[in-house]
C-alpha angles and dihedrals in degrees: 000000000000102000091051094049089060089045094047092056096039099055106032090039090059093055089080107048150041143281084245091063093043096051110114107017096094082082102076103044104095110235124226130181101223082160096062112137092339119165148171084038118180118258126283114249134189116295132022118293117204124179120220123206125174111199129209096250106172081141088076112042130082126267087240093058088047094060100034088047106035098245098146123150136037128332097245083210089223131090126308088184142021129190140162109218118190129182116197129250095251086052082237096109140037119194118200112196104183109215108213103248092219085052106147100252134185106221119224114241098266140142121272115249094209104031104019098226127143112245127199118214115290145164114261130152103272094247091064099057082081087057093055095035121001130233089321083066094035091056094040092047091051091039086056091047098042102030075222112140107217119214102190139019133219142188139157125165134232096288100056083055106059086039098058091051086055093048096052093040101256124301122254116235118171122200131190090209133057105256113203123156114178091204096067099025090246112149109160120173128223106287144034118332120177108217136213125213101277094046091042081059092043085051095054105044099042112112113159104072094108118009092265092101106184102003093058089042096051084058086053092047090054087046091063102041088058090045082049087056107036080051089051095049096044111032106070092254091119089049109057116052103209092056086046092053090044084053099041080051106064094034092062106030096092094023131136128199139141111276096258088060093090139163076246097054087041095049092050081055102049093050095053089051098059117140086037119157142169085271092061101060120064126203140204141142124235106263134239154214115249093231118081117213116220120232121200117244085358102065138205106007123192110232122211124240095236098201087058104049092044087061091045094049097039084062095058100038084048095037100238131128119285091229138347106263117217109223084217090068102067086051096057122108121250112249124186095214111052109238089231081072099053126087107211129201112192120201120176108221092178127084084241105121114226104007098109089065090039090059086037085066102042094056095056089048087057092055097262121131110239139174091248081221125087127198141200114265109234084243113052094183098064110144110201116036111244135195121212115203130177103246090240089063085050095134083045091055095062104050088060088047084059092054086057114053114211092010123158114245106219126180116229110179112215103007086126126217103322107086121215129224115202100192114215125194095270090079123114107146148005108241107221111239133189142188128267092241128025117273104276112277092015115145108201118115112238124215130252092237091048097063091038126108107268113254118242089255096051101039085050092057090048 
């Protein structure tokens, strides 16, 4: 997350100035050489390939951040994150697959950096491949494991990070659940928070909210990277060069990144990807099998569905979209519970013949599980539509609220887990709704703008 945070900036923030205001920063970016000896490399496709790795980097924070932000212990010296980040060849599209730090990987035969030792192939979680090799091993394990050739390598700690999202003003990032990990210190209410630097941190390492850890996490992460853009884009940074250069500043004073990655390089891209917004860039997470494989001496490993990486990976190194995005998406409304989990009972209590199957349909079109069969309400006059929920499907009942705008809530002790829409004479239409986060092991790519806060115009008209 880190490492695309710095990127992010870097890149879209060059777009609007000039060579003069980017001279002399290529000094402060560390240079590595991930690239050192490497053979039998995959292919090269269409389009550039980085890799982004975020490090766990305590070493480097204050003893004050460490108490206000809960990160206690010892650094592991491996990723914290891991994404593969391509822009396409026409400079119009990025696509961001996050890779599962605890995936199930096969090490390549290598020495040691800390004990040199040699070391034969052997199964470890991915994130640990950076602790036996650095970023060399980091990019030859993924390029085994993708068949994706990376062109450059990136990689900032904990306390670029934090800097960057004070440099830009804090990034805004809205949720429909309370998110409180007691791990991190994060507690976020339903709605819209703006973060500083520390809480932005908090926001993308917490993982234990729900009982999804990483994968949960990794949709959060994306989250913010599209909030980071949409903040960059729209909020004059690009537009006044000594804001840009506070901001360039503290994204590459404690980079990392192979020696072919420059200002330069950074500043050529920018400037192609003019015109670039949330809606431009596309996310998802290599998915995986349900089951874990466990790993001696090494513990619970996440395996990859094969299928579906092969189909991820077979995009970038083709240059084609992740997924089709469907325009009515980004017009749905947010829902806390997702509508794949809702049972749905539909009753026309209006003299209107047919609606109550028309709305039937619709509901299912939108995600949500219905009968399939309507029925008449015992009263067909009924004037406002109302849905009756059971209080312990409280947070069901309003999805399908929102599903409903300007719907009556109504308690119905007892009624049991299928909800039950009464439509008045008030219904039109069934507002298509959606779920924070994608349904667990689905493997569609969601849009930046589609993960986004709503803007006033577009929440009003919700």
């Amino acid at each position: 997350m880190r490492a695309v945070t710095a990127l992010s900036v870097a890149v879209l923030a060059s777009s609007g100035v000039g060579h003069a205001v980017m001279s002399g920063l290529d000094s402060g970016i560390e240079r590595v050489d991930p690239f050192k000896d490497m053979k039998n490399r995959p292919e090269a496709g269409r389009g550039l390939n980085i890799l982004l790795a975020g490090t766990d980097g305590r070493d480097t924070i204050t003893e004050e951040q460490r108490q206000a932000y809960r990160l206690g212990g010892k650094p592991c010296h491996c990723t914290d994150t891991l994404m593969l980040l391509h822009l396409s060849a026409d400079h119009s599209r990025v696509s961001v697959v996050s890779l599962p730090r605890d995936s199930y990987a096969m090490m390549p035969p290598h020495i040691d950096r800390t004990s040199g030792e040699e070391h034969r192939p052997h199964p470890v979680k991915l994130n640990a491949a950076y602790a036996e090799g650095g970023p060399e091993l980091t990019v030859r394990t993924v390029e085994k494991m993708t068949e994706v050739k990376i062109d450059h390598y990136v990689e900032v700690d904990f306390t670029s990070f934090m800097e960057t999202v004070d440099a830009v003003g804090g990034v805004e990032i809205c949720t429909v659940r309370r998110l409180k990990d007691s791990y991190t210190g994060l507690d976020l209410a339903p709605g819209p928070h703006r973060l500083d630097g520390g809480q932005a941190l908090q926001y993308v390492r917490s993982r234990h909210l729900d009982g999804t850890g990483d994968l949960s996490r990794m949709q959060r992460q994306q989250r913010f990277l599209a909030a980071l853009t949409a903040e960059v884009t729209g909020s004059g940074v690009l537009l006044n060069p000594v804001r840009f250069r506070e901001v360039a500043q503290s994204v590459l004073g404690s980079l990392r990144a192979d020696s072919g990655f420059t200002t330069e390089r950074m500043l050529d891209l920018g400037k192609a990807m003019r015109g670039f917004t949330p809606a431009s860039a596309e996310f998802t997470s290599v998915p995986v099998q349900e089951e874990a494989r466990e790993v001696p001496a090494i513990g619970n490993t996440l395996v990859w569905k094969a299928k579906e990486a092969k189909r991820i990976f077979g995009a970038l190194r083709e240059d084609r979209p992740l997924a089709d995005h469907d325009s009515a998406r980004s017009k749905a409304t947010v829902v806390d519970v997702p509508p794949e989990q809702i049972r749905v009972q539909v009753e026309n209590g209006t003299p209107r013949q047919g609606l109550g199957a028309q709305a039937d349909r619709a509901l299912r079109a939108t995600g949500f599980g219905t009968s399939g069969q309507a029925v008449d309400a015992a009263d067909r006059a009924t004037a406002r539509t109302t849905v009756l929920y059971d209080p312990r499907w409280d947070r069901s009942a309003r999805t399908v609220a929102a599903a409903f705008p300007g719907a009556e809530l109504k308690a119905a002790p007892g009624q049991g887990g299928t909800l039950r829409v009464v439509l008045g004479a008030d219904f039109t239409e069934v507002h298509p709704v959606r779920a924070e986060d994608p349904p667990e092991g689905a493997t569609g790519a969601l849009r930046g703008d589609e993960v986004t806060c709503p803007r006033p115009e577009a929440a009003g008209k919700a």
